[in-house]
C-alpha positions as CSV (number, residue, x, y, z in Angstrom):
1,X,0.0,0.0,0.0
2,X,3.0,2.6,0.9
3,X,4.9,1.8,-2.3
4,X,0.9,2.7,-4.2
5,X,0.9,6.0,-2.2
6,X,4.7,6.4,-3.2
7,X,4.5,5.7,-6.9
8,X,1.0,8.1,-6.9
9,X,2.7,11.0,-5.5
10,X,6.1,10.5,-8.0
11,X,2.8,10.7,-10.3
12,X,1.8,13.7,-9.3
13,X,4.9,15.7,-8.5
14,X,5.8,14.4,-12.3
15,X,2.3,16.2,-13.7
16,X,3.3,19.0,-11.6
17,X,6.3,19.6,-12.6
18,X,5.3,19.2,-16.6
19,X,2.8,21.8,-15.8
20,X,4.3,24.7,-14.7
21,X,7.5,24.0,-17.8
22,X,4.6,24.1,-20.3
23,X,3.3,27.0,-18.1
24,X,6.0,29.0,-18.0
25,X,7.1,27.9,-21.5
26,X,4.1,29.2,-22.9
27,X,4.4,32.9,-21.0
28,X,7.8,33.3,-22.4
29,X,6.8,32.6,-25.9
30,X,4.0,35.2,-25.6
31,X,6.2,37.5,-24.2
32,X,8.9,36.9,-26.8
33,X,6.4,37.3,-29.8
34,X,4.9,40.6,-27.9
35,X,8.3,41.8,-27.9
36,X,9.3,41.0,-31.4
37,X,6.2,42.5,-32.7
38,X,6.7,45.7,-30.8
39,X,10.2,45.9,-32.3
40,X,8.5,45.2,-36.0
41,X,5.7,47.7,-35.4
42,X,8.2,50.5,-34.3
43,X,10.8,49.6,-37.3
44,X,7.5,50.1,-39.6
45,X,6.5,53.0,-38.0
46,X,10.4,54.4,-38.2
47,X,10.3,53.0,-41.9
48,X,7.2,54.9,-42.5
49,X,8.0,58.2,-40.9
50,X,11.3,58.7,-42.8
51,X,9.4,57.7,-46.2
52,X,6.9,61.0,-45.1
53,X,9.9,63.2,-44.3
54,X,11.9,62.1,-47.3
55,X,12.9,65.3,-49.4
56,X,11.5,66.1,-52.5
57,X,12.9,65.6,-55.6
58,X,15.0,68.6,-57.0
59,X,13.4,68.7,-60.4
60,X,10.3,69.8,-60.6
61,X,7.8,70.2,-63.2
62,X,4.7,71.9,-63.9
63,X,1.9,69.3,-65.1
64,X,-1.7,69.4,-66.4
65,X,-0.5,73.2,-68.0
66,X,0.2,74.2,-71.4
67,X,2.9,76.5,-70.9
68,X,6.3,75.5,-71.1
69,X,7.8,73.8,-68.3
70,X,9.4,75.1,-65.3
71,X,12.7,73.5,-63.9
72,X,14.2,74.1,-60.8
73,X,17.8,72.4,-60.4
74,X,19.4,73.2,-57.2
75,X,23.0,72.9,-56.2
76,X,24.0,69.5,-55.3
77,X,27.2,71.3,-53.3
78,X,25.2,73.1,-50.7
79,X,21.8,71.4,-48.6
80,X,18.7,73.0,-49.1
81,X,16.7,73.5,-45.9
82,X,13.6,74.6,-45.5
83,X,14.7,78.1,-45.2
84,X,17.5,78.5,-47.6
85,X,17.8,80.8,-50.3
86,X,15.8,80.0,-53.7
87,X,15.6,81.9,-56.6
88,X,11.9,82.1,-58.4
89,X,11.8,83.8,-62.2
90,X,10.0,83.5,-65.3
91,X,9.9,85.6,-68.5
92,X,7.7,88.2,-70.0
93,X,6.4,86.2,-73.0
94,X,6.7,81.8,-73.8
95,X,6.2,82.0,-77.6
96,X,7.6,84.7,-79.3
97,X,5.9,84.7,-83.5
98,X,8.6,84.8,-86.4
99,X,6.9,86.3,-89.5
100,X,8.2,88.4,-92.3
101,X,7.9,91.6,-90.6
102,X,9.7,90.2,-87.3
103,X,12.5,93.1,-86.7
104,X,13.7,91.5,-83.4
105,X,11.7,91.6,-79.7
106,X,13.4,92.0,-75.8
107,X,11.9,89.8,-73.6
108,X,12.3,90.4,-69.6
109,X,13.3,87.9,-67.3
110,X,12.0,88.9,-64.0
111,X,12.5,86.9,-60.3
112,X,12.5,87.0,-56.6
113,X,14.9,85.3,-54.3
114,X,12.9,83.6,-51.1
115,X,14.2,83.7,-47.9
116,X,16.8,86.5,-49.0
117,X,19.1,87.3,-45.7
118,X,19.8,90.6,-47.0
119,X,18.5,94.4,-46.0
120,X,18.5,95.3,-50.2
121,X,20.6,94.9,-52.8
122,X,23.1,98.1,-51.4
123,X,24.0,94.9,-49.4
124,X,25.9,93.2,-52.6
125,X,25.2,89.9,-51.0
126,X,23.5,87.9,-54.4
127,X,24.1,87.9,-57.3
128,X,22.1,86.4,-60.5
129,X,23.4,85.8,-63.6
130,X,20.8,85.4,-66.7
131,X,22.2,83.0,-69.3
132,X,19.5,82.5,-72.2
133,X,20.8,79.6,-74.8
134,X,19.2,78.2,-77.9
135,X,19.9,74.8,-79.1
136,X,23.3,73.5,-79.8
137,X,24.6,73.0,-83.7
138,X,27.7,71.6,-85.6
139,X,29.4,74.5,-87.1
140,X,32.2,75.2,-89.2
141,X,35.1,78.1,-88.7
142,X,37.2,78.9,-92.3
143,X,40.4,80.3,-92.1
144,X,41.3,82.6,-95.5
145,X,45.0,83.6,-96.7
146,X,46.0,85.6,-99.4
147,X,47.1,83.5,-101.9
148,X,48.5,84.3,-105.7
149,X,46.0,87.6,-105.3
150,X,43.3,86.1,-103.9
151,X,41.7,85.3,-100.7
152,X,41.1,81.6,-100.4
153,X,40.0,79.4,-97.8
154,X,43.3,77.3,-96.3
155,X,41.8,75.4,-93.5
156,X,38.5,74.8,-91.7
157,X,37.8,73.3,-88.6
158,X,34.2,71.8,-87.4
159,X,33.0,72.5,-83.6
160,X,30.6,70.7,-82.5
161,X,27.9,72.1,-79.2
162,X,28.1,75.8,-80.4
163,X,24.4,77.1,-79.6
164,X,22.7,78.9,-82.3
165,X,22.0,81.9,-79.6
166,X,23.9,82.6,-76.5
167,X,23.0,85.5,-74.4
168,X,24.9,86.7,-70.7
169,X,23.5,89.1,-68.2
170,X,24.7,89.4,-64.4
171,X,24.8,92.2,-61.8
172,X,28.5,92.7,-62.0
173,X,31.4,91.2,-64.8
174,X,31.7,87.5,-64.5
175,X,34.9,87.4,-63.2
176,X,34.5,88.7,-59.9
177,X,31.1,87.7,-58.8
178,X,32.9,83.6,-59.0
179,X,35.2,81.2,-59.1
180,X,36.2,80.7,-62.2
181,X,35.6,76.4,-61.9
182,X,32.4,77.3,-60.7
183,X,31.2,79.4,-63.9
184,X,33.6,76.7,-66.2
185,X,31.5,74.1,-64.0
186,X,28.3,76.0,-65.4
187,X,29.2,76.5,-68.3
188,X,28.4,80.3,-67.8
189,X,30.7,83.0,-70.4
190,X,31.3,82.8,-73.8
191,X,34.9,80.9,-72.9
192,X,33.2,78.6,-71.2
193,X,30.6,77.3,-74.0
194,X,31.5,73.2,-74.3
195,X,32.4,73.8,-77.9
196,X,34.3,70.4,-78.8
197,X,36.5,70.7,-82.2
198,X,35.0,67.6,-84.0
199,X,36.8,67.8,-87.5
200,X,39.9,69.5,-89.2
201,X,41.8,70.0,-85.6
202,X,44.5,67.8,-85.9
203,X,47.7,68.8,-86.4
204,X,47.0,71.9,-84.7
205,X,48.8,73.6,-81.5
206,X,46.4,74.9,-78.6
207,X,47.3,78.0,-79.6
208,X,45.2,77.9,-83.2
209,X,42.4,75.5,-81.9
210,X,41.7,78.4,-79.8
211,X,42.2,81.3,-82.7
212,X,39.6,79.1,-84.6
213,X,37.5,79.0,-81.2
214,X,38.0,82.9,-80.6
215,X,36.6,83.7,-84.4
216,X,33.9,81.3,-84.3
217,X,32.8,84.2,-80.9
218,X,33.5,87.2,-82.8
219,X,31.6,86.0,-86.0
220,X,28.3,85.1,-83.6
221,X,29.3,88.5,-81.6
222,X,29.2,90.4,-85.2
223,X,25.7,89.2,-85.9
224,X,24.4,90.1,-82.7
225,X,23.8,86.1,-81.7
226,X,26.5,86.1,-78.7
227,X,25.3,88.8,-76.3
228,X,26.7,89.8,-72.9
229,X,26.0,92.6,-70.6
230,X,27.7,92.8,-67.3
231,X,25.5,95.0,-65.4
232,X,21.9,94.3,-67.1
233,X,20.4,92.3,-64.1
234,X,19.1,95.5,-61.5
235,X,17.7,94.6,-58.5
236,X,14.3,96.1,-57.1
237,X,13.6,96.7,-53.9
238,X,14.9,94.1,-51.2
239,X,14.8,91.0,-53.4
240,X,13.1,91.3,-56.5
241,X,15.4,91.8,-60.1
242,X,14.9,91.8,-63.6
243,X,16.7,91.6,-66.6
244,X,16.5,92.6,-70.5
245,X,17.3,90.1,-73.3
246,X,17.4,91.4,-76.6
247,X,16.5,88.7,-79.7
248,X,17.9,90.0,-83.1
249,X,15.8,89.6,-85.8
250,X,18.2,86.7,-87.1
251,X,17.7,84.7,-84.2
252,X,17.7,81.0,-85.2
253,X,13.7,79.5,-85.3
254,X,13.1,76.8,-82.5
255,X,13.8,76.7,-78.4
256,X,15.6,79.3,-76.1
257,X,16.5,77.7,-72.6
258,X,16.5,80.4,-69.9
259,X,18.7,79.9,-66.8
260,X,19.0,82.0,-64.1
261,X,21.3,81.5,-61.7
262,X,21.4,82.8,-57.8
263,X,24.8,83.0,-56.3
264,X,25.7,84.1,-52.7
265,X,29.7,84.8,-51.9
266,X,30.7,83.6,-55.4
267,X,29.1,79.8,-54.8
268,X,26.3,78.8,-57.0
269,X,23.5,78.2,-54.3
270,X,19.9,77.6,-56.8
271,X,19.1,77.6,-60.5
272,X,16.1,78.2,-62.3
273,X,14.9,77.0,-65.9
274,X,12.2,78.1,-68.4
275,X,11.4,77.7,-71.8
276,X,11.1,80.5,-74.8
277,X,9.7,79.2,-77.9
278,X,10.4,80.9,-81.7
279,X,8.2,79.4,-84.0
280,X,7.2,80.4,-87.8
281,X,3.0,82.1,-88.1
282,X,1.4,82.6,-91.2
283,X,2.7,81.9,-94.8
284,X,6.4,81.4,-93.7
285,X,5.4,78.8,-91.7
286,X,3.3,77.1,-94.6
287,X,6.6,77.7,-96.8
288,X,9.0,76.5,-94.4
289,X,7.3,73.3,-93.7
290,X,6.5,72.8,-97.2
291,X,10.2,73.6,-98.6
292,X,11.8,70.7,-95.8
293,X,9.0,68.6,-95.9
294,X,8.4,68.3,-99.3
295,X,11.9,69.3,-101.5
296,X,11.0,67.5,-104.1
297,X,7.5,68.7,-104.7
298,X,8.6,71.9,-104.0
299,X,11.4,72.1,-106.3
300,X,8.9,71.6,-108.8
301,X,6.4,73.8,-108.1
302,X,9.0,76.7,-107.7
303,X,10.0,75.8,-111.2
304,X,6.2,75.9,-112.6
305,X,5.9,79.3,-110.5
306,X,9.3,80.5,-112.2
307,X,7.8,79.3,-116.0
308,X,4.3,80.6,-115.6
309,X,5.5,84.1,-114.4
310,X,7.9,84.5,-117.4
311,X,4.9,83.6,-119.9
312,X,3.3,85.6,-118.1
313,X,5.7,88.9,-118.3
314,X,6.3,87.9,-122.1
315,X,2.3,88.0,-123.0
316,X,2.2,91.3,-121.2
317,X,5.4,92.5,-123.1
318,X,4.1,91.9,-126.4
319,X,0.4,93.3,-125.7
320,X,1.9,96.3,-125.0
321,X,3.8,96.3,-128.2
322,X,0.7,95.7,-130.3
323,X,-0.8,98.2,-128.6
């Protein structure tokens, strides 16, 4: 009977014992999982809260509009907080009309800089610099020399990235409102186009690369398609400016990109990008299309034009000599 009572209470200590491992097994499981979900739900929540805060993107664009777009590109070199210093422009007119009384037209570019630290612009603490660039073209430079009386063409070398239209306007000369890697950087001054010699350049010094280079700038200067003005940006008031581009009446047909560029103790600090569009209206445009589009049909219809007006002239001629 003892070794029943004995073997019943091993028993029981036994289930006992079982009980309170599964028991105590079971409350640190729950409290393990508790814990590891907290740590998941605040690594989400963390996760989440820097995806809100993360910053915009620095190009923006405007959409659902039918102007031309607006492009803000900010200088990777310096952060931009919520409270830095941003320039804000745009010009006086999008689409400007080439027809066959088109003498030339100034457009305005006009701006503000946010968050400006300055009392006015007595201060001299910005500067802006206006660049307005049309698109890039292959062209060709020809060097002439007198040779047995005549003037002949010796040598010709083919640049390539020399825009069609290249205007410059700051607040003060280029070369002491910056460093001059940070205008080469830029790509700001006439020096400083990325003209690339693509053709004829070889077996050429530095020296006459850049004589071609340098003619190629005075030839664009002579027909008024390489501007610069050193003082045409004026300030107004605390932080508002403006500036004056003049288009020639041979500016090249097609896009103008206008940058304008905000400096503050000769570093580059926010840039800002529009669009100016030249585009044929009326019968030059109906011409132009038709001439490129069509050459060969055109070709032939100028020649029909050129026949029918000479029969024409000669009937009228010999009327009158009847007459």
């Amino acid at each position: 009977m003892r070794l029943i009572q004995t073997g019943l209470l091993k028993r029981l200590v036994g289930l006992a014992v079982g009980a309170s491992a599964v028991l105590l097994f079971g409350i640190g499981a729950n409290a393990q999982f508790q814990f590891n979900s907290q740590f998941n739900s605040q690594f989400q929540a963390q996760f989440q809260a820097s995806a809100q805060f993360r910053p915009a993107t620095n190009l923006q664009t405007l959409e659902g509009s039918t102007e031309r777009p607006l492009i803000r590109v900010q200088s990777s070199g310096r952060a931009k907080g919520p409270e830095s210093e941003r320039v804000e422009a745009d010009v006086s007119t999008r689409s400007v009309s080439i027809t066959s009384s088109f003498t030339g037209v100034e457009i305005v570019v006009f701006g503000a800089i946010d968050n400006a630290q300055t009392l006015g612009p007595e201060a001299g603490l910005y500067d802006i610099v206006v660049v307005v660039k049309g698109r890039n073209q292959t062209l060709t430079v020809r060097q002439k020399n007198w040779r047995a009386g005549i003037w002949i063409n010796t040598r010709a070398v083919k640049f390539d990235g020399a825009p069609s239209y290249y205007a410059i306007t700051s607040t003060r000369a280029l070369d002491e409102l910056a460093d001059p890697f940070v205008l080469r950087q830029n790509d700001i001054g006439f020096n400083r186009i990325p003209m690339r010699p693509v053709d004829g350049w070889s077996g050429l010094t530095s020296g006459e690369l850049e004589d071609f280079r340098q003619a190629l700038i005075r030839l664009k200067q002579s027909e008024r398609l390489f501007q610069r003005d050193d003082y045409g940006v004026v300030f107004v008031g605390r932080n508002l400016f403006r500036a004056t581009i003049d288009l020639p009446a041979n500016v090249p047909v097609g896009p103008l990109t206008a940058y304008v560029h905000l400096l503050r103790d000769g570093q580059l600090i926010d840039t800002f990008t529009t669009q100016v569009t030249l585009e044929r209206q009326g019968l030059e445009r109906y011409l132009y299309n038709f001439a490129f589009g069509q050459p060969l049909l055109y070709g032939i219809f100028c020649v029909f034009v050129a026949v029918l007006a000479g029969l024409t002239a000669s009937a009228v001629v010999q009327r009158m000599r009847r007459g």
